[in-house]
N, CA, C and O atoms as CSV, one atom per row, in Angstrom:
chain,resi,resn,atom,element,x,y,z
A,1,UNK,N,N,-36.087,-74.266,162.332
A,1,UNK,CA,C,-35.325,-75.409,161.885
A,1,UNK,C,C,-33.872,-74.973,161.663
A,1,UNK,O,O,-33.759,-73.892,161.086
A,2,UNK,N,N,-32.203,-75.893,162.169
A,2,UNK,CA,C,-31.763,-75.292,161.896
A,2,UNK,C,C,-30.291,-76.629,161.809
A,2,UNK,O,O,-30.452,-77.761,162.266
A,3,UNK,N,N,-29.511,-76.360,161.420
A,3,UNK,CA,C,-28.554,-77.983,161.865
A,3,UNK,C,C,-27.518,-77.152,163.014
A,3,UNK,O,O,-26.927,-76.073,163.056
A,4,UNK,N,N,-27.693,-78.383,163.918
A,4,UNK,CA,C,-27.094,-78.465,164.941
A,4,UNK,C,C,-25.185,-78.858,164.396
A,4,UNK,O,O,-24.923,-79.442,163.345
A,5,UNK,N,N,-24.320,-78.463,165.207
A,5,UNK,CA,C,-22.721,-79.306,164.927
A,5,UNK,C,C,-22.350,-79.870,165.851
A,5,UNK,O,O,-22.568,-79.541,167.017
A,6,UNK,N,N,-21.857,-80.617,165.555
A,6,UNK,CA,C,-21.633,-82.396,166.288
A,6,UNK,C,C,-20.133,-81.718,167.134
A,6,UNK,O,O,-19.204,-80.927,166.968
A,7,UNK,N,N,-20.536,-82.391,167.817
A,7,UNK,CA,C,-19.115,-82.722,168.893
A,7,UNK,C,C,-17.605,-82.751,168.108
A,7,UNK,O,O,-17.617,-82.665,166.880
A,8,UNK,N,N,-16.592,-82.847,168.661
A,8,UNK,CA,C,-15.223,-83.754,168.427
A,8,UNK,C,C,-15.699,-85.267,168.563
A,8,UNK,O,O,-15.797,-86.045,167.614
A,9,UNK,N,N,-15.987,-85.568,169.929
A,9,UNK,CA,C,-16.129,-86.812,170.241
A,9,UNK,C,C,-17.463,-87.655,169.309
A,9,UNK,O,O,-17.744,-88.817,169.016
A,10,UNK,N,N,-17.921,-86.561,169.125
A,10,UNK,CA,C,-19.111,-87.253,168.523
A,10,UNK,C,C,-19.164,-87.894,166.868
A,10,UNK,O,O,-19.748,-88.793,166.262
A,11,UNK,N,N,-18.130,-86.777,166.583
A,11,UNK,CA,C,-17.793,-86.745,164.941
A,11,UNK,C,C,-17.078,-88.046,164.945
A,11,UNK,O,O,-17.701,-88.965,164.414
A,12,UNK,N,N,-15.477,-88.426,165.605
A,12,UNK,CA,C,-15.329,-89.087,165.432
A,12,UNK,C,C,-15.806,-90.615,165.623
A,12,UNK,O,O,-15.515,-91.506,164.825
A,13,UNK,N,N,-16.678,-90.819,166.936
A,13,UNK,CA,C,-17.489,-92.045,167.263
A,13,UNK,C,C,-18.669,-92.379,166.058
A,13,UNK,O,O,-19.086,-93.534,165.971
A,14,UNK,N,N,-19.341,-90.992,164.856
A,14,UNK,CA,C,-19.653,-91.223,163.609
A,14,UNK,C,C,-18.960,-91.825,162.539
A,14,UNK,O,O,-19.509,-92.553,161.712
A,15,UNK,N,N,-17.570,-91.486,162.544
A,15,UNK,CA,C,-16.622,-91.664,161.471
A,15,UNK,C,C,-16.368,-93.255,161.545
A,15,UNK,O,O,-16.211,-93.928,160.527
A,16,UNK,N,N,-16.346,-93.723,162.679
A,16,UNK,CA,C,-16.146,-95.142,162.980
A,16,UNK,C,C,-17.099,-95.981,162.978
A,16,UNK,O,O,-16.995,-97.126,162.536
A,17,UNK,N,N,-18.425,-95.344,163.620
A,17,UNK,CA,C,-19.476,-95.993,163.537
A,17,UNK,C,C,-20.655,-96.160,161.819
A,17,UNK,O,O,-21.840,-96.437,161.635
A,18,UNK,N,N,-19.522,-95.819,160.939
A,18,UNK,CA,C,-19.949,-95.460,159.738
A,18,UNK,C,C,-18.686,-96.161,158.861
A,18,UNK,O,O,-18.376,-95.765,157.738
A,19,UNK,N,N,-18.071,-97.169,159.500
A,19,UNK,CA,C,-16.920,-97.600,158.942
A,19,UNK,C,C,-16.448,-97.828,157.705
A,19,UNK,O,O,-15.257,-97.764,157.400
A,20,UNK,N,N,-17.503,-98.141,156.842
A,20,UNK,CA,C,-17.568,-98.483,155.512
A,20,UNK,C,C,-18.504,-97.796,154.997
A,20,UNK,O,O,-18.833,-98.369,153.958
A,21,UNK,N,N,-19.227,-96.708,155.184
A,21,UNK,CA,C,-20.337,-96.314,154.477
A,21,UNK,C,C,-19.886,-95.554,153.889
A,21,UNK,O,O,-18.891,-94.881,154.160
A,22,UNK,N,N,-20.931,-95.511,152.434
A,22,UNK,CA,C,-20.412,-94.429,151.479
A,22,UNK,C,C,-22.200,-93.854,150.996
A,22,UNK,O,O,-22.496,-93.277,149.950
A,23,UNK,N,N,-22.703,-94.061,151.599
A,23,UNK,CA,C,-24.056,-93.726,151.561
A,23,UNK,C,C,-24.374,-92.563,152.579
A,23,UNK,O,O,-23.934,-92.593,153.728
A,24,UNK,N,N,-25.022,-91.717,152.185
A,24,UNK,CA,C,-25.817,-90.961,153.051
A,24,UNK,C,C,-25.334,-89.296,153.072
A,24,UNK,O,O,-24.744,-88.839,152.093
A,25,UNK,N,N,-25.605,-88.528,154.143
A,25,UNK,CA,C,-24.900,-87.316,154.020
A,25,UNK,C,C,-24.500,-87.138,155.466
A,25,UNK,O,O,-25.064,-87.560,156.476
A,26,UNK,N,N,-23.209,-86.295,155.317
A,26,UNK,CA,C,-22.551,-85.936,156.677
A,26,UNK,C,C,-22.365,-84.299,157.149
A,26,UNK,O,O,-22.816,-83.704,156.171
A,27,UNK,N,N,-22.005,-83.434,157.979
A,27,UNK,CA,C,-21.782,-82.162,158.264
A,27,UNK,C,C,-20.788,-81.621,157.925
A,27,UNK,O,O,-19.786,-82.296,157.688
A,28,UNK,N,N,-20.785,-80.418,157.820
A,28,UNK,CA,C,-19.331,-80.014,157.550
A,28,UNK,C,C,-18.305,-80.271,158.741
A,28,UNK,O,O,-17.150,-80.695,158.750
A,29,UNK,N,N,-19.459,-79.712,160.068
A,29,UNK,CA,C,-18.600,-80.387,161.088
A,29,UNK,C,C,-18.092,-81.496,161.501
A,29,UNK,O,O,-16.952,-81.658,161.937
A,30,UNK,N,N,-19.195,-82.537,161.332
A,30,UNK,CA,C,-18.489,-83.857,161.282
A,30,UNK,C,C,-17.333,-84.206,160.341
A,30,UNK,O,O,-16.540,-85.010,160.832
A,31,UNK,N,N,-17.054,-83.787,159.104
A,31,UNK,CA,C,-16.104,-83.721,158.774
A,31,UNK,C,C,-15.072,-83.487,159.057
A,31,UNK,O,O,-14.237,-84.388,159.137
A,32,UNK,N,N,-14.758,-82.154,159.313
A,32,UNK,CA,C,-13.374,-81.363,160.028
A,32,UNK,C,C,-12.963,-81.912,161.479
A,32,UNK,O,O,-11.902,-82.044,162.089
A,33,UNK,N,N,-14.183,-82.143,161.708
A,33,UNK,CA,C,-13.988,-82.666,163.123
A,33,UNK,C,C,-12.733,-84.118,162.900
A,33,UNK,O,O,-11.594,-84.155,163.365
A,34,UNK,N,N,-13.212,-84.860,162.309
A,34,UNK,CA,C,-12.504,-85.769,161.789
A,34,UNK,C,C,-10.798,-85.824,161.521
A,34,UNK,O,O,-9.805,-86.408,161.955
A,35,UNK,N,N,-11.151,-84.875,160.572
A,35,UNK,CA,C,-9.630,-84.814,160.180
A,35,UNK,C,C,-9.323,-84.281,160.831
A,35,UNK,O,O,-8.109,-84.254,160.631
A,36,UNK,N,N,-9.546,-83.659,161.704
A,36,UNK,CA,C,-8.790,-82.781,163.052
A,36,UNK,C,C,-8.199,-83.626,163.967
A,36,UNK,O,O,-7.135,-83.438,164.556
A,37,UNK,N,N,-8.892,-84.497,164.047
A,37,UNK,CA,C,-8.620,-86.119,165.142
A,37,UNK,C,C,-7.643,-86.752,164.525
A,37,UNK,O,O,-6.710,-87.180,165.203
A,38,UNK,N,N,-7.667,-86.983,162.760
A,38,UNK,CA,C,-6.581,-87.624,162.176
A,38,UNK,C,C,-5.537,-87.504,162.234
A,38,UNK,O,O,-4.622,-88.305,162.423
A,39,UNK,N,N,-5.593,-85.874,161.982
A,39,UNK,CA,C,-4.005,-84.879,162.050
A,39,UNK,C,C,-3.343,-85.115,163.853
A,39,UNK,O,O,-2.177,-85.359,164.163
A,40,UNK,N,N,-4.085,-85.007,164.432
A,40,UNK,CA,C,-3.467,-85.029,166.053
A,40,UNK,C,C,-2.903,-86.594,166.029
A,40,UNK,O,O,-1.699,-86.850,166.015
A,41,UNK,N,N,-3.848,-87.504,166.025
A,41,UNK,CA,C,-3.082,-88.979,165.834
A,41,UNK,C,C,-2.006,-89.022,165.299
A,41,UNK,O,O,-1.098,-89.373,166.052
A,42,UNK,N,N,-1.643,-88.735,163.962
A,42,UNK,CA,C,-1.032,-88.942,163.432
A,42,UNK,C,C,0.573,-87.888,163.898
A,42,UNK,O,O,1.729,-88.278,163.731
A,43,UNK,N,N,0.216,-86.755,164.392
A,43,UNK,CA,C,1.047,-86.037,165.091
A,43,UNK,C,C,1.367,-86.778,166.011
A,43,UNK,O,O,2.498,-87.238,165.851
A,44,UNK,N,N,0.772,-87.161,167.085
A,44,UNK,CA,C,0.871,-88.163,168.606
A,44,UNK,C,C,1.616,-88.846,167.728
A,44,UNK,O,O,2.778,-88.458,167.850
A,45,UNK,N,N,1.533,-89.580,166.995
A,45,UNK,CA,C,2.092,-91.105,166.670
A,45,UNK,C,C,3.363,-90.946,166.131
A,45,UNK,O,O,4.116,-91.903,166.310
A,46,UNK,N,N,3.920,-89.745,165.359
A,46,UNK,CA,C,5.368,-89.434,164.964
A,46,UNK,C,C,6.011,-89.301,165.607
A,46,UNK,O,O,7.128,-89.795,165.455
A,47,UNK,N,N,5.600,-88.325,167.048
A,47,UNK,CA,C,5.937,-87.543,168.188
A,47,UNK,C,C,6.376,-89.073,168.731
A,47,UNK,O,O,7.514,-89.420,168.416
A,48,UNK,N,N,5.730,-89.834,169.367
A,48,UNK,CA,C,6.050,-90.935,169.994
A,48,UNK,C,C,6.974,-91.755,169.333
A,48,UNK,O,O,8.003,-91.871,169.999
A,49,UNK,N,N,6.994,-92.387,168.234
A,49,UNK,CA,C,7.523,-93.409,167.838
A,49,UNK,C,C,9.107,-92.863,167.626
A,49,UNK,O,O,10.071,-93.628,167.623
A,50,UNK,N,N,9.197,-91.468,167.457
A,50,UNK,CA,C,10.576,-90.533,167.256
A,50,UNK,C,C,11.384,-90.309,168.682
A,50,UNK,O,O,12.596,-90.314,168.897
A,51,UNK,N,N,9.970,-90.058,169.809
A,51,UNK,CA,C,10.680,-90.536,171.153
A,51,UNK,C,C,11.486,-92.203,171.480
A,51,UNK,O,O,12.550,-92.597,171.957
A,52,UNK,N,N,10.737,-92.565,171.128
A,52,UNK,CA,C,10.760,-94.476,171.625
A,52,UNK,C,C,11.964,-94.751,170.629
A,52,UNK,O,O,13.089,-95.013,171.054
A,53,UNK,N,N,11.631,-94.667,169.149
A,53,UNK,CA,C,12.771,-95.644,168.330
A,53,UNK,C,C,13.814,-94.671,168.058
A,53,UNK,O,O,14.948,-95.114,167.873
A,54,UNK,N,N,13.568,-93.095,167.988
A,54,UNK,CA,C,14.740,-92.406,167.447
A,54,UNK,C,C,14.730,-92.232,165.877
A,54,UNK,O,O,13.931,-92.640,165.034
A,55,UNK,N,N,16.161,-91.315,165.745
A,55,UNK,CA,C,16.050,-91.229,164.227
A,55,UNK,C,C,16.566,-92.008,163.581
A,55,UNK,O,O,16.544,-91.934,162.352
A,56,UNK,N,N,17.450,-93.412,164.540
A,56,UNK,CA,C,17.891,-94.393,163.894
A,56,UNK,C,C,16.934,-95.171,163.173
A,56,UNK,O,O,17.278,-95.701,162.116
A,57,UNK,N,N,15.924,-95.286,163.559
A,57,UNK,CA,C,14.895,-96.376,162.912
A,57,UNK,C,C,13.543,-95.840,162.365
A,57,UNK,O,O,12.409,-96.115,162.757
A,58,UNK,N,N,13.843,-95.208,161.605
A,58,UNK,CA,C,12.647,-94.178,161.033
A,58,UNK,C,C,11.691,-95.114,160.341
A,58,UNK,O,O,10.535,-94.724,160.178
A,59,UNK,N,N,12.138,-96.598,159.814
A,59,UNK,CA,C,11.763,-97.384,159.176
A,59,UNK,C,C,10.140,-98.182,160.128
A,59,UNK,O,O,9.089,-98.700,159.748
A,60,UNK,N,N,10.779,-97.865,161.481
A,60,UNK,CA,C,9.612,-98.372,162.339
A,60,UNK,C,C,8.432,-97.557,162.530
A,60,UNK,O,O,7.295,-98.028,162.539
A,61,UNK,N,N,8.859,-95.656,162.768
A,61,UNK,CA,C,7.846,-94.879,162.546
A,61,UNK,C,C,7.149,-95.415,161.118
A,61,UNK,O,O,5.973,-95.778,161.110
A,62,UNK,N,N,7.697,-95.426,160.321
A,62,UNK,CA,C,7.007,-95.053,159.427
A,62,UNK,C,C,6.114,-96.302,158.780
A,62,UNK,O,O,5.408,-96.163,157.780
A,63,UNK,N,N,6.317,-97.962,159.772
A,63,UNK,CA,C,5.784,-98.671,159.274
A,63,UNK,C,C,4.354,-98.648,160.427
A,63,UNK,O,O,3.446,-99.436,160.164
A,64,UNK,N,N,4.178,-97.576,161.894
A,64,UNK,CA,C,3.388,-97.846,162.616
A,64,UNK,C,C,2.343,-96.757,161.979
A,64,UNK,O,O,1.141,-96.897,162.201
A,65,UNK,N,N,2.753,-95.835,161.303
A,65,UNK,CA,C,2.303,-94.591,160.369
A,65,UNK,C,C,1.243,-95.307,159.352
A,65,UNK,O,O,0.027,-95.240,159.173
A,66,UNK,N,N,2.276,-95.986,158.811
A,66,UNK,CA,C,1.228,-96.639,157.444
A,66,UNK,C,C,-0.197,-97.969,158.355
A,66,UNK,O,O,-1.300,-98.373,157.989
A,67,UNK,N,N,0.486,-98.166,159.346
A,67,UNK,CA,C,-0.996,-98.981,159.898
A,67,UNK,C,C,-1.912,-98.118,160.437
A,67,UNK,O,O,-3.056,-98.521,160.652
A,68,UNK,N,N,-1.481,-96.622,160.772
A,68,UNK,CA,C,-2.891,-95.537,161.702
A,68,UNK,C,C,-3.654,-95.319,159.840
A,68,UNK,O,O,-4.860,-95.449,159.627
A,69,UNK,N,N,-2.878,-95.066,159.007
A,69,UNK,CA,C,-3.298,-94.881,157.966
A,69,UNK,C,C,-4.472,-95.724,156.978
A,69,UNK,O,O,-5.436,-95.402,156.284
A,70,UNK,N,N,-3.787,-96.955,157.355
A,70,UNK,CA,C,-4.537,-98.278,156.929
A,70,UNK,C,C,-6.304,-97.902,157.644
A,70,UNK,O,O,-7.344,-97.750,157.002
A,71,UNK,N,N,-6.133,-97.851,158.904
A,71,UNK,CA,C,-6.609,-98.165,159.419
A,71,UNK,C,C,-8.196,-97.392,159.628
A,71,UNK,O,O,-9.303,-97.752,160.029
A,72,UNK,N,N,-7.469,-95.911,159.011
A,72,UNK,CA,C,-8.693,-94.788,158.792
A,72,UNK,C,C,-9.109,-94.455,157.381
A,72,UNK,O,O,-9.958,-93.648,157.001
A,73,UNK,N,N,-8.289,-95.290,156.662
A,73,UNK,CA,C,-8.776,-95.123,155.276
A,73,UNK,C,C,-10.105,-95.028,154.762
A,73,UNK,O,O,-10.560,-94.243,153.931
A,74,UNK,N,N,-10.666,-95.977,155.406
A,74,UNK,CA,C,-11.968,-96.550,154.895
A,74,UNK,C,C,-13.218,-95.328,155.330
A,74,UNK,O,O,-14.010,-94.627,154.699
A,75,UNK,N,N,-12.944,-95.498,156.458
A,75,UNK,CA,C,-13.842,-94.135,157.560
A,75,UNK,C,C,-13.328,-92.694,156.897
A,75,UNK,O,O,-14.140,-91.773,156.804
A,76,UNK,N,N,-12.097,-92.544,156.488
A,76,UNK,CA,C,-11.939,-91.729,155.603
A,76,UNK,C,C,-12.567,-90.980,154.185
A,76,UNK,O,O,-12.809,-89.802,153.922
A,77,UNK,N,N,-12.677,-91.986,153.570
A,77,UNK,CA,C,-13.247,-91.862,152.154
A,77,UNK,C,C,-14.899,-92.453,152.217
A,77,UNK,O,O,-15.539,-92.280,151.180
A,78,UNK,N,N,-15.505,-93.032,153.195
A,78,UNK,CA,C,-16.606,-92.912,153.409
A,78,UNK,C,C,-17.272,-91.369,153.752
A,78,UNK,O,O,-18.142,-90.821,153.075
A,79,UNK,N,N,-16.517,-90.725,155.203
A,79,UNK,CA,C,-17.130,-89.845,154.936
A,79,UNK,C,C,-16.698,-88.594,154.356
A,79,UNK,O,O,-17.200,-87.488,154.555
A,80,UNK,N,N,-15.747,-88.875,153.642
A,80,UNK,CA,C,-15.411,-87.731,152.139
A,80,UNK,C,C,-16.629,-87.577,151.017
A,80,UNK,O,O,-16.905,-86.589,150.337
A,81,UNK,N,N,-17.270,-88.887,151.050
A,81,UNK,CA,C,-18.459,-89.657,150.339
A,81,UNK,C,C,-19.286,-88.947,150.403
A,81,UNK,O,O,-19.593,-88.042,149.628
A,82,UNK,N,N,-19.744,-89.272,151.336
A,82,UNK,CA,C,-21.205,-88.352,152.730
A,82,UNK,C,C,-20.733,-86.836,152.677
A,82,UNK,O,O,-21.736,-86.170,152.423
A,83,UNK,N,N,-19.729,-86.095,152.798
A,83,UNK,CA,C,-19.804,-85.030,152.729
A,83,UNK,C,C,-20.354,-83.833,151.478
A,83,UNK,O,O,-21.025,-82.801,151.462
A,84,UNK,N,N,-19.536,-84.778,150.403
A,84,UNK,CA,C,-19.727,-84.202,149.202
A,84,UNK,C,C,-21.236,-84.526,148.548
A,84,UNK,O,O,-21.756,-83.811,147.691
A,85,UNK,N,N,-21.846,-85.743,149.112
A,85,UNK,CA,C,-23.688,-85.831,149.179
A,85,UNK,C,C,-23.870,-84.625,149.665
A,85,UNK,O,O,-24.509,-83.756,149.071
A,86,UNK,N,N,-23.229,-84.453,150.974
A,86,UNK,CA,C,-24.166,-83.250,151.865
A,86,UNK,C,C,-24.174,-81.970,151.012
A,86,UNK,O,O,-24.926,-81.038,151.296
A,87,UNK,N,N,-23.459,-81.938,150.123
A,87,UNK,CA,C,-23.529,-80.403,149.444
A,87,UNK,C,C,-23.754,-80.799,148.109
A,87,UNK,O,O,-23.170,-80.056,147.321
A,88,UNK,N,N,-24.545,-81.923,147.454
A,88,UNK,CA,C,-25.175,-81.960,146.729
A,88,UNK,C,C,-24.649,-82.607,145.356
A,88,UNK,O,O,-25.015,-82.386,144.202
A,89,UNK,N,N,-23.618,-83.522,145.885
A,89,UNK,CA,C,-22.677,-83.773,144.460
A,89,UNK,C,C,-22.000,-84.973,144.578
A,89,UNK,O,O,-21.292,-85.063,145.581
A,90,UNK,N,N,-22.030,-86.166,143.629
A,90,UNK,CA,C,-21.568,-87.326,143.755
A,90,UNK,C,C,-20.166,-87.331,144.605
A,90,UNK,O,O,-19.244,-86.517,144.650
A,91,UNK,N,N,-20.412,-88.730,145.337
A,91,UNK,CA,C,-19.149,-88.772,146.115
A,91,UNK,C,C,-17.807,-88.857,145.030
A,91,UNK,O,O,-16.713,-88.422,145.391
A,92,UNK,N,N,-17.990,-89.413,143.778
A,92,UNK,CA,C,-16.873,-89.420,143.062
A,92,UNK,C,C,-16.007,-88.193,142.447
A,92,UNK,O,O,-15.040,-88.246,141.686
A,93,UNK,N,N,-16.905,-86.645,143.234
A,93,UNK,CA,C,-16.133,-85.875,142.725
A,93,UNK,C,C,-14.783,-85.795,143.570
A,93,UNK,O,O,-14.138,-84.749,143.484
A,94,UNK,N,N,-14.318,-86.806,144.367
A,94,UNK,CA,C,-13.011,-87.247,145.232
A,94,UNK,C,C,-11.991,-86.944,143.642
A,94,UNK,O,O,-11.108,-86.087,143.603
A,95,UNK,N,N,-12.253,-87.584,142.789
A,95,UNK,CA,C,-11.346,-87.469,141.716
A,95,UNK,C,C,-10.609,-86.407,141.382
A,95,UNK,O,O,-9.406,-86.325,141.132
A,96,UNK,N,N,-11.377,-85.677,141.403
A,96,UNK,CA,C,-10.840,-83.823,141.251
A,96,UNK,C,C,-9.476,-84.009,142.027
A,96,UNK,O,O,-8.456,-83.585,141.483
A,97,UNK,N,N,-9.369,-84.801,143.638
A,97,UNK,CA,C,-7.741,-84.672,143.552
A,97,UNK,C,C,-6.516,-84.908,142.788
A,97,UNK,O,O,-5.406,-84.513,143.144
A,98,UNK,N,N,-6.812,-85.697,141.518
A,98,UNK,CA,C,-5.632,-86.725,140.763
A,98,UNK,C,C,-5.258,-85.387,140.069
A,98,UNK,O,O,-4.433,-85.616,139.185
A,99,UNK,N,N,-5.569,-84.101,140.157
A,99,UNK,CA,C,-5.632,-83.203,139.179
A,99,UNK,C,C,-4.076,-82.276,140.131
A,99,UNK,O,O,-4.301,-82.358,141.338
A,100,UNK,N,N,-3.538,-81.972,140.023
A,100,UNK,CA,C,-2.464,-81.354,140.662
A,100,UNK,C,C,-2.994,-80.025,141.092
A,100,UNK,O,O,-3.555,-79.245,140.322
A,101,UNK,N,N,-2.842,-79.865,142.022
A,101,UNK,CA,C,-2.781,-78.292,143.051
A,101,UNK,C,C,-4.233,-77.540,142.255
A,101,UNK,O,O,-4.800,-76.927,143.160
A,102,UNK,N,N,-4.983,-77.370,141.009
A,102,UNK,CA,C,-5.722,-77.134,140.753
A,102,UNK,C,C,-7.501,-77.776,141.634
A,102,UNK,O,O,-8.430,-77.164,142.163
A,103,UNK,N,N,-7.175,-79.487,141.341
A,103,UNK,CA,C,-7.885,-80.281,141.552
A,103,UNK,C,C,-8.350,-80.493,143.407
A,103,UNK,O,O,-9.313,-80.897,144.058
A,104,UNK,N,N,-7.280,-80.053,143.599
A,104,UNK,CA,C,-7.501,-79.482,145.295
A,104,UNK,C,C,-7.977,-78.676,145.536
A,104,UNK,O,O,-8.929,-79.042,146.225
A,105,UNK,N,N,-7.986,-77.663,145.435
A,105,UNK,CA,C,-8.395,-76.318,145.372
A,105,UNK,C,C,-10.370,-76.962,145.451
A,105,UNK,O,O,-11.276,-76.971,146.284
A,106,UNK,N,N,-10.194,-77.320,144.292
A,106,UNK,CA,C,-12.207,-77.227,144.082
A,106,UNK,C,C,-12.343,-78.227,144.814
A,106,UNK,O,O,-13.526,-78.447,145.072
A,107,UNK,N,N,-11.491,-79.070,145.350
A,107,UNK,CA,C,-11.444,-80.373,146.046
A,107,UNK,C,C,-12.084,-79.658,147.625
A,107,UNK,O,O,-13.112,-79.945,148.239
A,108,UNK,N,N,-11.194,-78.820,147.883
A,108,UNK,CA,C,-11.424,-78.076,148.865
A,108,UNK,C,C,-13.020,-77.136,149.279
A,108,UNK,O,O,-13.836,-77.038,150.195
A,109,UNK,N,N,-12.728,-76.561,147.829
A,109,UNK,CA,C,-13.969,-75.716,147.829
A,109,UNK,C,C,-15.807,-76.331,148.399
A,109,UNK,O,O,-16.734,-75.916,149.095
A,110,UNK,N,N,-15.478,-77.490,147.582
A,110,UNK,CA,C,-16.881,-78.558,148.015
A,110,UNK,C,C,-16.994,-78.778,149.374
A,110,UNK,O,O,-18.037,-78.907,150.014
A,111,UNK,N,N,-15.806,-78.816,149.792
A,111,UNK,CA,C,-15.741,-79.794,151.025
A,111,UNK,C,C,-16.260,-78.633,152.153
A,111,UNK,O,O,-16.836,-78.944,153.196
A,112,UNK,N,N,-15.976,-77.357,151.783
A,112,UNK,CA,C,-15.990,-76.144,152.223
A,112,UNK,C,C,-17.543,-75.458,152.404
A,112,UNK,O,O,-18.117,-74.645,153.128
A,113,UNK,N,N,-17.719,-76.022,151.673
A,113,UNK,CA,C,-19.392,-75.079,151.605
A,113,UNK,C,C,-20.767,-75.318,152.347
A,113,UNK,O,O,-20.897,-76.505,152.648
A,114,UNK,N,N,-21.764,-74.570,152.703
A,114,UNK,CA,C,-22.650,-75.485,153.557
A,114,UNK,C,C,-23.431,-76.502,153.081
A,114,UNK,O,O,-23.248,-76.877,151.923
A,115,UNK,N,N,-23.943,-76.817,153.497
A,115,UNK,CA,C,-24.953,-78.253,153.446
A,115,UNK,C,C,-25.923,-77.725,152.681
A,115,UNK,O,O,-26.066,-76.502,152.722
A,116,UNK,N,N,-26.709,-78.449,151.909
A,116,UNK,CA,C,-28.103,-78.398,151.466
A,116,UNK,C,C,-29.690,-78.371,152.322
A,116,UNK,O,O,-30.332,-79.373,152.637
A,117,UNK,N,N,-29.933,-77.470,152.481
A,117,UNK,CA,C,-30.573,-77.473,153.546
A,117,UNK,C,C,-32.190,-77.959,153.489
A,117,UNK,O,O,-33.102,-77.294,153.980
A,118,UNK,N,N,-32.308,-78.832,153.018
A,118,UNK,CA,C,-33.376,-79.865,152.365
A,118,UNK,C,C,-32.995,-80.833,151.703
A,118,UNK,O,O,-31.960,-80.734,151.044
A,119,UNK,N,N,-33.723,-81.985,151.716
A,119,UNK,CA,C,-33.411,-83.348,151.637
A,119,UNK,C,C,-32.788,-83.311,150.212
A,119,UNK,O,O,-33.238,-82.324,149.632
A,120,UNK,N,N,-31.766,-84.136,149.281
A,120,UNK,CA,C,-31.176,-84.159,148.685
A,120,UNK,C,C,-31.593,-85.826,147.886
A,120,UNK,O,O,-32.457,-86.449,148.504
A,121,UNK,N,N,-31.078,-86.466,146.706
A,121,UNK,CA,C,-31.373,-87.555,146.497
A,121,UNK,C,C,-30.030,-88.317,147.398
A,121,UNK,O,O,-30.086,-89.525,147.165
A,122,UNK,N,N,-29.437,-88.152,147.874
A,122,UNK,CA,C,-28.516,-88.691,149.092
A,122,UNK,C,C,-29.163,-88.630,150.359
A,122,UNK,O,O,-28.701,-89.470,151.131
A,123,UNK,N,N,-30.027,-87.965,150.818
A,123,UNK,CA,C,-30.381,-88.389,152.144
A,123,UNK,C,C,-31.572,-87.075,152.507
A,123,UNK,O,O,-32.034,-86.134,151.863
A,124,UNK,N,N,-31.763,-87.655,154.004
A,124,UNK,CA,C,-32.342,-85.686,154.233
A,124,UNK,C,C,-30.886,-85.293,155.353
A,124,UNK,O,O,-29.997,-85.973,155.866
A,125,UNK,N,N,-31.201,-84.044,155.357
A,125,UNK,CA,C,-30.160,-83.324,156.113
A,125,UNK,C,C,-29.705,-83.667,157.418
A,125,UNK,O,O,-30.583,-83.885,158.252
A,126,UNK,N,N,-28.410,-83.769,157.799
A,126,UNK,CA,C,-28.073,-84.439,158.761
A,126,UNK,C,C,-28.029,-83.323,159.656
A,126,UNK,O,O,-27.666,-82.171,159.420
A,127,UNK,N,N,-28.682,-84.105,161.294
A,127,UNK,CA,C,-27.783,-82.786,162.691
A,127,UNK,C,C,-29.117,-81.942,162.686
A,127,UNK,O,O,-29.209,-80.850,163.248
A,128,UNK,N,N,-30.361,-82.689,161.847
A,128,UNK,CA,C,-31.616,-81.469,161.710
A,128,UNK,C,C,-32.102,-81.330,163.344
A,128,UNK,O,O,-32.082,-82.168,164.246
A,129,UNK,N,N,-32.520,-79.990,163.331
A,129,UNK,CA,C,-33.085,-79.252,164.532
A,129,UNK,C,C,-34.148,-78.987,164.485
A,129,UNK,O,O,-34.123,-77.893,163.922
A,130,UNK,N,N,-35.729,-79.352,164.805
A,130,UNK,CA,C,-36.800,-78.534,164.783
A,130,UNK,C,C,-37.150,-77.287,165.693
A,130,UNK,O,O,-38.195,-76.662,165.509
């Protein structure tokens, strides 16, 4: 038995196809995978809008910025949710960020660690392999 790790493509077609969920548990990979996709978008999308409008109109980057943002929020903090299930600990320990540079850190640490490798009261283990 062993967990399998999800794709790029796969992570993110989860992240979306999980649009609103805050239930369940997710991978570490599906995670990173994620924000890996976020960070490039969001790179693509500065990169471009800095080509197209320039530095005269930064006002336009930064209003097409706040809609990629809008837009992954949700799929965001869903599976921030699911992750922190997957290692065994209410999704609300998200809070730990309001805490300055400390609160990240352990913010990090959770997000960091492996999975529970048996069913959890959040779910059974995701990506399982027999």
């Amino acid at each position: 038995m062993y967990q399998y790790q999800v794709s790029f493509l796969d992570a993110v077609k989860r992240a979306f196809n999980n649009y609103c969920c805050f239930t369940g548990r997710a991978s570490r990979s599906e995670y990173w995978w994620f924000c890996l996709f976020n960070l490039i978008v969001s790179w693509v999308l500065g990169v471009f809008c800095g080509i197209i409008f320039g530095q005269d109109n930064l006002s336009v980057t930064y209003f097409i910025s706040g809609l990629w943002n809008l837009a992954v929020l949700l799929p965001s903090f869903g599976l921030l949710f699911r992750r922190l299930h997957d290692t065994g600990r209410s999704g609300w320990n998200w809070c730990w960020s309001f805490l300055p540079i400390v609160g990240w850190i352990i913010l990090l640490v959770y997000l960091c660690q492996d999975s529970q490798m048996q069913d959890n009261q959040y779910g059974p283990v995701p990506n399982m392999r027999f």
